[in-house]
MIGUSE-305505 format. One line per 3 residues: number of its first residue (from 1); for each residue x, y, z of C-alpha. Coordinates in steps of 0.25 Angstrom, whole numbers, plus 5000, padded with zeros to 4 digits. Example, Ala and Ser with C-alpha at 12.3 -4.5 7.8 and 13.67 -1.06 7.14 Angstrom:
BEGIN
1> 5049:4982:5031; 5055:4996:5029
END
This chain:
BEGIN
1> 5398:5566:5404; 5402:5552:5406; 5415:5553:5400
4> 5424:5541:5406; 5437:5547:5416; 5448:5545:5411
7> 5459:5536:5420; 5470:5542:5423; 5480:5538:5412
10> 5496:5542:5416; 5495:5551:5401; 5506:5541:5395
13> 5500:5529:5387; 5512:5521:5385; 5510:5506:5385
16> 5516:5500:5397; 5520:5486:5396; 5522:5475:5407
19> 5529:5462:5407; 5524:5448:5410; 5536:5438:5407
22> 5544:5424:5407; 5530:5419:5403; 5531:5403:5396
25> 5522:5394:5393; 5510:5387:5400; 5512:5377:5409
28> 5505:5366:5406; 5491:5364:5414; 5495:5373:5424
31> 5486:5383:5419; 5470:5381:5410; 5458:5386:5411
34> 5447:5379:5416; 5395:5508:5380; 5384:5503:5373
37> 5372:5512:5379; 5357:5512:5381; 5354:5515:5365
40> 5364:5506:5359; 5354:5495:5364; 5360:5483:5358
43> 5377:5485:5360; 5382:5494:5348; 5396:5499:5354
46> 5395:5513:5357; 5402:5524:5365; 5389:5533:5370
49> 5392:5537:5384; 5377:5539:5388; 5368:5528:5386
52> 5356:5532:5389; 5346:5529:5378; 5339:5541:5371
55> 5326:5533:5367; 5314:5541:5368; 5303:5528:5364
58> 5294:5521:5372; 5297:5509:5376; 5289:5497:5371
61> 5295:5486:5377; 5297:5486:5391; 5303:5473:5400
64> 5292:5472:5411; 5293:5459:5421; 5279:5452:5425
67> 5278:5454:5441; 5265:5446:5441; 5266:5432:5441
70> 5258:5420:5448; 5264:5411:5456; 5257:5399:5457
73> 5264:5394:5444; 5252:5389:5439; 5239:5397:5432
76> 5228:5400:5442; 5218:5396:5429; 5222:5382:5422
79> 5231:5386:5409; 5223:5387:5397; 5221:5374:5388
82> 5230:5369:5376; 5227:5381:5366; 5230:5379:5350
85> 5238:5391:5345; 5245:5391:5331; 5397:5530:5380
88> 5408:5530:5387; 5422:5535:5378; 5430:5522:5372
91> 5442:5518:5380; 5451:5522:5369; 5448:5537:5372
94> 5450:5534:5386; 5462:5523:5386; 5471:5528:5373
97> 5481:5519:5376; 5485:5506:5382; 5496:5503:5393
100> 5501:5487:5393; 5508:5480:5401; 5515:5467:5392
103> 5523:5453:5395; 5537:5453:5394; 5543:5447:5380
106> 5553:5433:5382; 5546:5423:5370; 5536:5430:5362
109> 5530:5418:5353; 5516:5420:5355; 5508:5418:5343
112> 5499:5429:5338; 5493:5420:5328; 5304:5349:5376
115> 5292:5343:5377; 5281:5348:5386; 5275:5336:5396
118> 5261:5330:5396; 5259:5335:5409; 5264:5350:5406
121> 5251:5356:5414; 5256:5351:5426; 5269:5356:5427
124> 5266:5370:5431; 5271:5372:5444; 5264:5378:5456
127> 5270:5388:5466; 5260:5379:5475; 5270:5367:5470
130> 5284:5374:5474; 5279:5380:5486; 5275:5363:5490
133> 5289:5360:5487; 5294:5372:5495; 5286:5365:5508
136> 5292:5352:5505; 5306:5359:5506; 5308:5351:5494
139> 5320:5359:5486; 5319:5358:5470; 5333:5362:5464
142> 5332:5369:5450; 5344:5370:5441; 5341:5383:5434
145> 5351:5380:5420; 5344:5369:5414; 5341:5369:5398
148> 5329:5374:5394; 5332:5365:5382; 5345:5360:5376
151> 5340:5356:5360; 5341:5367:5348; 5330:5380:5347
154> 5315:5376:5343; 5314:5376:5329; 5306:5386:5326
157> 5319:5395:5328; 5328:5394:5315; 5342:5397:5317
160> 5352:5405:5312; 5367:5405:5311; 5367:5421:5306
163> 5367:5431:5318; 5370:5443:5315; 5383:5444:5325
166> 5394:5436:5323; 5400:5426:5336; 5412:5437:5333
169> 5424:5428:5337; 5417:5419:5347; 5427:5406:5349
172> 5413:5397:5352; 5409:5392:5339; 5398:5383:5347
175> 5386:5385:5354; 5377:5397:5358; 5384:5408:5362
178> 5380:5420:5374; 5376:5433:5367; 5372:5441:5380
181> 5384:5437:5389; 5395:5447:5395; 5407:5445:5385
184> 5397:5446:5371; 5406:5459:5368; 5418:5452:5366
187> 5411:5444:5353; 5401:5456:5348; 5406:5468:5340
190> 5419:5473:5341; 5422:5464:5353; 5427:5476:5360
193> 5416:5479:5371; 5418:5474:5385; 5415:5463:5391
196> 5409:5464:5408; 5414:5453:5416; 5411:5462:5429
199> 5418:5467:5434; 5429:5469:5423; 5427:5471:5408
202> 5434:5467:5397; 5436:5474:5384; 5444:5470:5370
205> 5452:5482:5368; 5454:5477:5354; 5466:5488:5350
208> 5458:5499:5358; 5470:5500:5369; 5474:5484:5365
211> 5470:5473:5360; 5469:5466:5373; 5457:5466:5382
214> 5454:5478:5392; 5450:5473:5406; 5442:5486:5414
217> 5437:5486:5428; 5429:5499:5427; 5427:5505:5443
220> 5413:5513:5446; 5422:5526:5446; 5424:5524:5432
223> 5408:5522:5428; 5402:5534:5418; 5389:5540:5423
226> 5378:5545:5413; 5370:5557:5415; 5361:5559:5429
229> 5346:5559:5428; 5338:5569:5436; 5325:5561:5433
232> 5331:5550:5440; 5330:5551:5455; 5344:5552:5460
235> 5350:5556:5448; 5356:5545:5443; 5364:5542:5431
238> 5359:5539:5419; 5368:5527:5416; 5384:5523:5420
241> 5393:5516:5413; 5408:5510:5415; 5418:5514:5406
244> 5422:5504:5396; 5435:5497:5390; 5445:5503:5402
247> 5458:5497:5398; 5461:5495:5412; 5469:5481:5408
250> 5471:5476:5395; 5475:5462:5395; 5481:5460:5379
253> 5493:5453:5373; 5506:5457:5364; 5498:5450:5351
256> 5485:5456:5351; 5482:5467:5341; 5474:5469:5330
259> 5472:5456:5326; 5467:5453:5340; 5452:5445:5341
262> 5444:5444:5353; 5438:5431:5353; 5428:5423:5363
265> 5425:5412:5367; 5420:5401:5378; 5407:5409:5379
268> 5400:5405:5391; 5388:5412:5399; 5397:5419:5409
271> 5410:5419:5401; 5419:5420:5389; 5433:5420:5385
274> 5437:5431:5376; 5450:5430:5369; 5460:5440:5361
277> 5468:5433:5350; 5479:5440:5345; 5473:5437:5329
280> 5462:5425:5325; 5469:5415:5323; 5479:5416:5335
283> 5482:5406:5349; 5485:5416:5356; 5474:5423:5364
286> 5472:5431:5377; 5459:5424:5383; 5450:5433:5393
289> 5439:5421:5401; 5428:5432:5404; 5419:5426:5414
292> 5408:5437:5422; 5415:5441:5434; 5429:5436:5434
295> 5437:5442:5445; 5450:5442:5433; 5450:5448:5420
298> 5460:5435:5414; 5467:5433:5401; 5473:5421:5397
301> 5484:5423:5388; 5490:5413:5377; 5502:5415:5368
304> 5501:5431:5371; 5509:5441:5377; 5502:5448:5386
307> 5500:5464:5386; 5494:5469:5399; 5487:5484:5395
310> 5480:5495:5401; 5474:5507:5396; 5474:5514:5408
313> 5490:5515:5410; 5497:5506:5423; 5502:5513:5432
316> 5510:5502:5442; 5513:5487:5441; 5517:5479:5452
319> 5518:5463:5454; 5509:5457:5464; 5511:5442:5470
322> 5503:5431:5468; 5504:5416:5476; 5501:5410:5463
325> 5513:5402:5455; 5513:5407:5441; 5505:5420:5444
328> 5510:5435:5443; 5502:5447:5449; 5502:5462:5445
331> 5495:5474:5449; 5493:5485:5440; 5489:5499:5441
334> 5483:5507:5432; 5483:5522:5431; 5469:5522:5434
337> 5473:5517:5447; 5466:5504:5446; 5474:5491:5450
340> 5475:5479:5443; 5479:5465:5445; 5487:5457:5435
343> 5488:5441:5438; 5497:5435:5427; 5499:5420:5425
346> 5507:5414:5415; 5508:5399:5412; 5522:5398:5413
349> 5520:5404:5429; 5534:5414:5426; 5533:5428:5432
352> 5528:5437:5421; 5537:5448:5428; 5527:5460:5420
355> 5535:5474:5417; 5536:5481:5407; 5542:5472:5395
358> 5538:5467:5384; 5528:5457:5381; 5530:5443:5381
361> 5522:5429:5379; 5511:5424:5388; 5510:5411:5383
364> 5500:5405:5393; 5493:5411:5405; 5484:5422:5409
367> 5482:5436:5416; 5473:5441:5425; 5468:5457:5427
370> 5459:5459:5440; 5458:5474:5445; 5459:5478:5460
373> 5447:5486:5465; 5447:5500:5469; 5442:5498:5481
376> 5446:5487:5487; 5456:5481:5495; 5469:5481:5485
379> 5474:5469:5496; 5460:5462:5495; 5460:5463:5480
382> 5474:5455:5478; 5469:5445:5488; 5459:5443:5479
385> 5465:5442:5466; 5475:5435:5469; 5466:5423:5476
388> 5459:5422:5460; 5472:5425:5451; 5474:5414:5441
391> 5461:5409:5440; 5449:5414:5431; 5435:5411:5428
394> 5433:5405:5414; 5418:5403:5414; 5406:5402:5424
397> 5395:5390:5425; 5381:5392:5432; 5372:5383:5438
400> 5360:5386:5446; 5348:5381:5454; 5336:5386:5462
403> 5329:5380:5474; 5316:5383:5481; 5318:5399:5479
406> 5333:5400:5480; 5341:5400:5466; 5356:5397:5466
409> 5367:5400:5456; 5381:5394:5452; 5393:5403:5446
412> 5405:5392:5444; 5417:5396:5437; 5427:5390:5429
415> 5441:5394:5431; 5453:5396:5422; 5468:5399:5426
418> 5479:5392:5434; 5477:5379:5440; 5484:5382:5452
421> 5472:5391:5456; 5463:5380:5457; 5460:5382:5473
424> 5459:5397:5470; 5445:5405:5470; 5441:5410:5455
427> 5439:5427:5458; 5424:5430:5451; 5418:5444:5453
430> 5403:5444:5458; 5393:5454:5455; 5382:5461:5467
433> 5372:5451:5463; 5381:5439:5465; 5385:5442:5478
436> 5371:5446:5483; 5367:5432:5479; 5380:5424:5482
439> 5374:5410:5489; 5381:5407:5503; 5392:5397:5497
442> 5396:5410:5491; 5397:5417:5502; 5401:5407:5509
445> 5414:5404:5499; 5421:5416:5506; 5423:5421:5490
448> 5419:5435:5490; 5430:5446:5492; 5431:5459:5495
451> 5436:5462:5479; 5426:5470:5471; 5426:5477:5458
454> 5416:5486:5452; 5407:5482:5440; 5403:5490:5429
457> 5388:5488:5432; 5388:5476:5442; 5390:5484:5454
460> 5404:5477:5461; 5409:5465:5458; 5414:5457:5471
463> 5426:5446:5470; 5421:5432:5472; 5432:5421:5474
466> 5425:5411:5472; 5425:5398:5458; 5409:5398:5463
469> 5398:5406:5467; 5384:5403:5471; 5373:5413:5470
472> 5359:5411:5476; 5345:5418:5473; 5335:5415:5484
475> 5319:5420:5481; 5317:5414:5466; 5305:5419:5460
478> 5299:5406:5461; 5285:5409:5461; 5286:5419:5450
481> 5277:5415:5440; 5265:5423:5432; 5257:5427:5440
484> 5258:5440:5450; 5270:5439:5457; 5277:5447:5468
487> 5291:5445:5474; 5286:5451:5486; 5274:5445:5489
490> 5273:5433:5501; 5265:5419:5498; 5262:5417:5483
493> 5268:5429:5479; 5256:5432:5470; 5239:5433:5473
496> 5227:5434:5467; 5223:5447:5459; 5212:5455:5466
499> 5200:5455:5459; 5202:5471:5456; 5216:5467:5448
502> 5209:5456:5442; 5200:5466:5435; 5209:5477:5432
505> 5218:5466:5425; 5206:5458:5418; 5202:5470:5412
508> 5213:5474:5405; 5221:5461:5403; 5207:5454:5394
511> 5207:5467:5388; 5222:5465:5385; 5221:5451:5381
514> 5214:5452:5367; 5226:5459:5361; 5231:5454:5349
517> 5244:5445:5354; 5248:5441:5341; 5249:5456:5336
520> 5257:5459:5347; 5267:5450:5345; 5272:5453:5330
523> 5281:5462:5335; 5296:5460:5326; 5301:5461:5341
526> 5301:5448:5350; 5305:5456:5362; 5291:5464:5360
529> 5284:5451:5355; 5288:5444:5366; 5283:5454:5375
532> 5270:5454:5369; 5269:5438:5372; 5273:5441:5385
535> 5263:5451:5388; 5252:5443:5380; 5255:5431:5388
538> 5255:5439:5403; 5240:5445:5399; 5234:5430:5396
541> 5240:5425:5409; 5233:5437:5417; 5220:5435:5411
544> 5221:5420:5414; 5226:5420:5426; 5225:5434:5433
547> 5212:5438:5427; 5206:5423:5428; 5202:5426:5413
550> 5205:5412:5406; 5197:5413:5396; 5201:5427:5390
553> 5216:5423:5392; 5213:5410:5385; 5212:5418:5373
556> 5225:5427:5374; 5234:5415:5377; 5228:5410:5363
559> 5232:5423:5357; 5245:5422:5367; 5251:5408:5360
562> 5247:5412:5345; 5255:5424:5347; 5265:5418:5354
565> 5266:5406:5342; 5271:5416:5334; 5285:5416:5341
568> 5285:5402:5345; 5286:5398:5329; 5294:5409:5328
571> 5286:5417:5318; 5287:5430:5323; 5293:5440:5315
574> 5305:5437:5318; 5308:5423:5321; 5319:5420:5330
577> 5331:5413:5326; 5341:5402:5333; 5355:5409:5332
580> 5364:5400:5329; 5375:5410:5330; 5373:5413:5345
583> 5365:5402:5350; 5350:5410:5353; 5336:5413:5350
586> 5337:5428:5342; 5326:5436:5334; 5329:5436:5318
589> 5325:5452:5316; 5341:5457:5317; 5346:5446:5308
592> 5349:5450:5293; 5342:5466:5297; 5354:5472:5303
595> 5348:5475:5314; 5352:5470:5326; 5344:5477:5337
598> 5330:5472:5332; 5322:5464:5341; 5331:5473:5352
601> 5343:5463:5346; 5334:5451:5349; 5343:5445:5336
604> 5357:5448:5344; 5351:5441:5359; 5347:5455:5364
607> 5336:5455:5373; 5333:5438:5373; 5329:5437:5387
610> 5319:5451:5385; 5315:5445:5372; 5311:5430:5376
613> 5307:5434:5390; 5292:5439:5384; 5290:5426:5376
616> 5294:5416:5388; 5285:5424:5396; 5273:5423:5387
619> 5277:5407:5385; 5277:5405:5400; 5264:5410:5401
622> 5257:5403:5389; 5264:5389:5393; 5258:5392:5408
625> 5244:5393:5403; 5245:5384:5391; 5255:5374:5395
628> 5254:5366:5382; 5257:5378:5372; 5271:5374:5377
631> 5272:5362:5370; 5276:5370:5358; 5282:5383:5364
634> 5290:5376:5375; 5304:5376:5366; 5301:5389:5359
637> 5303:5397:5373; 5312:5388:5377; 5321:5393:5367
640> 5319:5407:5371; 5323:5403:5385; 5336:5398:5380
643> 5339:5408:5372; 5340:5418:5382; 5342:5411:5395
646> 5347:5396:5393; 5350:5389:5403; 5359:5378:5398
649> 5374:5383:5396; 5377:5369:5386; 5365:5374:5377
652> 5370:5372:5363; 5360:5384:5357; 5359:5395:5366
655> 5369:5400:5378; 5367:5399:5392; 5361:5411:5396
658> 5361:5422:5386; 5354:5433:5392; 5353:5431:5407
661> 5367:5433:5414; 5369:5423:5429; 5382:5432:5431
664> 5376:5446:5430; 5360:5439:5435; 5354:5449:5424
667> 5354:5447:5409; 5360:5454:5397; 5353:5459:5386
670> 5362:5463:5376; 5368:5452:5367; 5375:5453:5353
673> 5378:5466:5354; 5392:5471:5358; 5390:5480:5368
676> 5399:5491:5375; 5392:5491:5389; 5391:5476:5388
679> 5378:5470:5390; 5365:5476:5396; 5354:5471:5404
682> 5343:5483:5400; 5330:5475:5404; 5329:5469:5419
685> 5314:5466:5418; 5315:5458:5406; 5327:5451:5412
688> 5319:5448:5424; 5306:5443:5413; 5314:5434:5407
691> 5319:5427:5419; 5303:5427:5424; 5298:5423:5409
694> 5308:5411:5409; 5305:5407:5423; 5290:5406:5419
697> 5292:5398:5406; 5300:5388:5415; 5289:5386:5423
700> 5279:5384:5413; 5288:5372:5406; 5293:5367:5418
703> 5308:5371:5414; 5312:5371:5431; 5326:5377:5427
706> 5319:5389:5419; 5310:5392:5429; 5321:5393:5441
709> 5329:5399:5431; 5320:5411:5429; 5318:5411:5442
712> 5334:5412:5447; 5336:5424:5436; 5326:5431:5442
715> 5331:5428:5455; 5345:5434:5450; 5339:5445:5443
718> 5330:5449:5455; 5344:5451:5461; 5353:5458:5449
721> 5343:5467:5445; 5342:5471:5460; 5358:5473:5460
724> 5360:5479:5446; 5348:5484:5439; 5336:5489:5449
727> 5343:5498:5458; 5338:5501:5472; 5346:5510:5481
730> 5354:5501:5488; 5359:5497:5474; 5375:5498:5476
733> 5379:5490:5461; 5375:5502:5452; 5382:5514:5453
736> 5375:5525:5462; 5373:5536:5450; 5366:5528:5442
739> 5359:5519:5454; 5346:5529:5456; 5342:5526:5442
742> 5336:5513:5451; 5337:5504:5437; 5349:5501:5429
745> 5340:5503:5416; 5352:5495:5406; 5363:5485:5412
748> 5375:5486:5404; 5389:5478:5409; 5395:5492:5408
751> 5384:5503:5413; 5371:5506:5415; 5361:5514:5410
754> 5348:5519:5415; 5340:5517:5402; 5334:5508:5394
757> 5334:5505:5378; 5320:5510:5376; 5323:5525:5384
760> 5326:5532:5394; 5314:5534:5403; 5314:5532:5415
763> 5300:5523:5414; 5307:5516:5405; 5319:5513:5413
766> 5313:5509:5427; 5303:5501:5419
END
């Protein structure tokens, strides 16, 4: 069971070769740029087929999300005075050989060579206050990326230049560097795994069928199922997964071989370039920009003769026309019956007349693959492509803002190619959630075609012609605060406890209270210590406030901060480190001990957002009862909040967003660990937290932009969990033999399995 179909191969492997020829030299400024599975928790390549987890322990450390929050944004009781504390088979089994299609030969020369104010107490915020400023219809704008701090890391964090994974062939020898982004495989390991852009996926086929790069479009027809489960109502699927490494279209060169590297560079927070040199110390290169949802798989080549591959076997070649001077179109067929279209554009603007030949010199120019959907309009598809041929995105910018209750969000794109496209739309691929949240200047634009292609866990992908688009989220969580908290209740949202709850919550909680913190929270793990803080932290705040208890609370806050000291000096049993190596905040326990899985890979930017969430959560809380304890804590979470969600794309120590994701609206768990399905999201909830926890320790320090922030993630997540994760039976973005499982359980780019790491319960599961 779950063996991949084999497509139907003609039975004769030859290599077939095409022709692009008569191609010169550039013309001056008329071109520029402008199956890992459910056990191999942390990345290990592996082939395993089924990836359920066989796990039979309990779980001890479950995400949970706190429902129950005021909303008044200040205590009911005054905060408490200043206190003194010290498997799917390989391709090769299934793709034996490789068909090309090559450049004709006429000149083959190419070379193969902060300080807290005075007045902190009166800076808590009121809902009272903001619902004034509603009734004076006066509208506060907040930019949401604005550094949390721009300086080096507290002191108390020593750094270290030693991490136990090397930048493998990074071209960026400065500044921090994004561990938990899509293109992280093409620098980990054996550089071989994919990279999703959504909807295609690249992979280095690295002497495999080539030593180009194989470009894949896998369609729903071709998706593995695991095994039903009759304990499930409906009898869903256990997991599904897309098949991986299709050789579809390889996109190679006459001098690549075994001397071949795969490089990067220009890593940015929604793109990358990766780059295949024909040996280390060549000028010659074929460059792939990989930007999230580029409607063209684009190689730029340079001083190389280009080889046009497929694995699949072609089956037709025919020459299309294009109104654009200096570029050439061609459609392929495959013997899997899937189409394909070929846009090549060469400096010197000559016809490249492709045919069978031998290869010939590409000294300057590009080529871009894009693939005709199965089910749509072939007429409609041309139309579309050949609108966005001969430009390219080469990066993304963000910027966003909220007002009142309404967030808004920014996607602009940078564009490479030919300048003689200027006035010509760029051709970007948007995702369910985006086109459910598009603003009306969106709309509006006229943008969105009728050209979709299927995603390997995204649901369909939908082309957008369009350089810009604006996305909206209305009903921010503004009001969510600590206190009990209900999306669906009408005025404050939240009231006071009847006297009966007071009583059953008084009698457990003061009995509760007199635990020992500090025992608790000498765990080797932070994940689990910082969970205990968290839990500590919510306690004190319900005898204070909910229970009207001050007294008692008084005491466990003092408990709350000593235990709490511990990490803020970094004495816990294993300190954190600054990582010079990769720009982050990481656990010292899997240096020197060769384990790199301890901590849950805390050490290789697992987890940062679970992880740092629980501390954040517990420092919003003390600061909101104690607000002069932040004088000395203030930068210690700060840093935290940097490390996994900084907001500041120039910041020289961390990079802009490691963990969250503003393309996918979800984060990525998964970081230096090279992966075969790509990244995973295994842990909703916690994503969520950490979105509430930030939002609240903006708040408390009067950080606007954190605060609003917290409260846009949320808003998106609201959203992206709805469309990807929790599944209701109107769901149409996962598949409908695996939809009745009603919750994705892990998110990987390449397939989903209804599990988690800890088991296989369905208690366990469902949370």
């Amino acid at each position: 069971m779950g063996r991949m179909t084999r497509f139907p191969f003609d039975g004769n492997f030859k290599h077939h070769y095409y022709d692009l020829s008569h191609i010169g030299q550039a013309l001056p400024g008329q071109y520029g740029r402008g199956s890992s599975d459910a056990t191999s928790r942390f990345g290990q390549p592996t082939t395993t087929e089924f990836p359920a987890s066989t796990s039979t322990g309990l779980p001890t450390a479950l995400g949970s999300v706190v429902t129950a929050l005021e909303t008044d944004g200040r205590p009911t009781i005054l905060p408490f005075p200043v206190m003194t504390t010290t498997a799917v088979p390989s391709s090769d089994e299934v793709y034996p050989s490789t068909y090309s299609l090559l450049f004709s030969n006429t000149n083959s020369t190419a070379s193969t060579n902060s300080t807290i104010p005075a007045n902190w107490k009166g800076r808590f915020r009121s809902r009272r206050a903001m619902m004034a400023a509603k009734a004076d219809r006066t509208i506060v704008q907040t930019i949401v990326f604005h550094p949390v701090a721009t300086g080096p890391p507290p002191p108390q964090f020593y750094a270290r230049t030693d991490h136990p994974v090397p930048r493998l062939n990074i071209d960026q020898p400065k500044g921090a560097l994004a561990t938990n982004k899509f293109y992280a495989n093409f620098f980990l390991g054996s550089q071989t795994r994919g990279v999703w852009c959504h909807p295609y996926s690249l992979h280095w086929s690295k002497g495999r069928h080539s030593w180009g790069m194989i470009i894949s479009l896998v369609e729903e027809k071709q998706r593995v199922y695991g095994p039903q489960q009759p304990e499930v109502p409906g009898n869903p699927s256990k997991f599904f997964i897309n098949p991986l490494g299709v050789p579809q279209i390889i996109l190679s060169a006459a001098e690549l071989g075994a001397s071949t590297i795969l490089t990067t560079d220009s890593l940015q927070a929604f793109s990358a370039n990766a780059n295949l040199l024909p040996n280390p110390t060549s000028s010659s290169r074929i460059t792939f920009p990989l930007v999230q949802g580029m409607g063209f798989v684009t190689a730029e080549y340079t001083r190389l003769q280009p080889h046009i591959q497929t694995g699949i076997g072609f089956r037709s070649l025919s020459r299309g026309a294009t109104s654009r001077y200096g570029m050439y179109k061609y459609q392929l067929t495959l013997q899997d019956d899937t189409q394909w279209l070929l846009y090549v554009i060469a400096y010197d603007a000559q016809d490249p007349q492709l045919r069978f030949a031998s290869p010939t010199l590409l000294s300057g120019g590009f080529i871009q693959v894009s693939k005709i959907p199965i089910d749509n309009s072939e007429k409609e598809s041309h139309y579309v492509y050949d609108k966005a041929a001969g430009i390219y995105p080469i990066a993304m910018d963000i910027s966003a803002s909220t007002s009142l209750d309404v967030g808004t969000y920014q996607y602009q794109w940078k564009r490479g190619g030919m300048t003689s496209t200027t006035a010509s739309p760029l051709l970007m691929f948007a995702l369910p959630h985006h086109l459910e949240s598009f603003a009306n200047t969106t709309h509006s634009a006229g943008g969105v075609t009728p050209l979709r292609l299927q995603t390997t866990t995204k649901g369909v992908a939908t082309a957008v012609l369009a350089d810009h688009w604006e996305l909206a989220e209305p009903g921010l969580p503004n009001d969510l605060s600590f206190a009990p908290w209900s999306p669906y209740s009408s005025g404050s949202r939240s009231g006071p406890l009847s006297p009966a709850a007071v009583k059953v919550i008084s009698r457990v909680a003061l009995d509760e209270i007199d635990q020992n913190m500090g025992d608790q929270t000498e765990d080797p793990s932070m994940y689990f210590n910082g969970k205990a803080l968290s839990k500590f932290a919510t306690l004190v705040y319900t005898v204070h406030v909910l229970c009207n208890e001050p007294n008692t609370a008084r005491v466990g806050l003092g408990q709350l901060k000593i235990a709490f000291a511990k990490f803020a000096t970094n004495q816990q049993l294993h300190p954190l480190v600054y990582d010079k190596a990769w720009g982050g905040l990481v656990s010292s326990s899997g240096y020197g001990n060769g384990d790199p899985v301890s901590d849950f890979g805390n050490t290789y930017y697992n987890d940062h957002h679970f992880h740092w969430s629980y501390f954040i959560h517990a420092a919003a809380i003390i600061g909101h009862l104690d607000p002069e304890w932040l004088l000395l804590n203030k930068d210690w979470v700060n840093a935290l909040v940097r490390d996994a969600a900084n907001p500041d794309d120039s910041d020289a120590y961390f990079p802009f967003s490691r963990m969250f994701d503003w393309f996918h609206g979800h984060s990525w768990a998964k970081g230096l660990f090279e992966s075969a399905d790509g990244k995973d999201e295994e842990s909703s909830s916690e994503d969520a937290f950490f979105a509430y926890a930030m939002k609240l320790w903006g708040s408390v320090i009067g950080d606007n932009s954190m605060e609003a922030r917290g409260s846009l993630m949320l808003a998106i997540m609201k959203r992206t969990l709805r469309n990807y994760f929790l599944l209701d039976s109107e769901n149409r973005n996962q598949p409908w033999q695996f939809a009745d499982n009603m919750v994705t359980g892990i998110l990987f780019e390449n397939k989903v399995d209804a599990a988690t790491y800890f088991g296989n319960r369905l208690e366990y599961i469902h949370g």
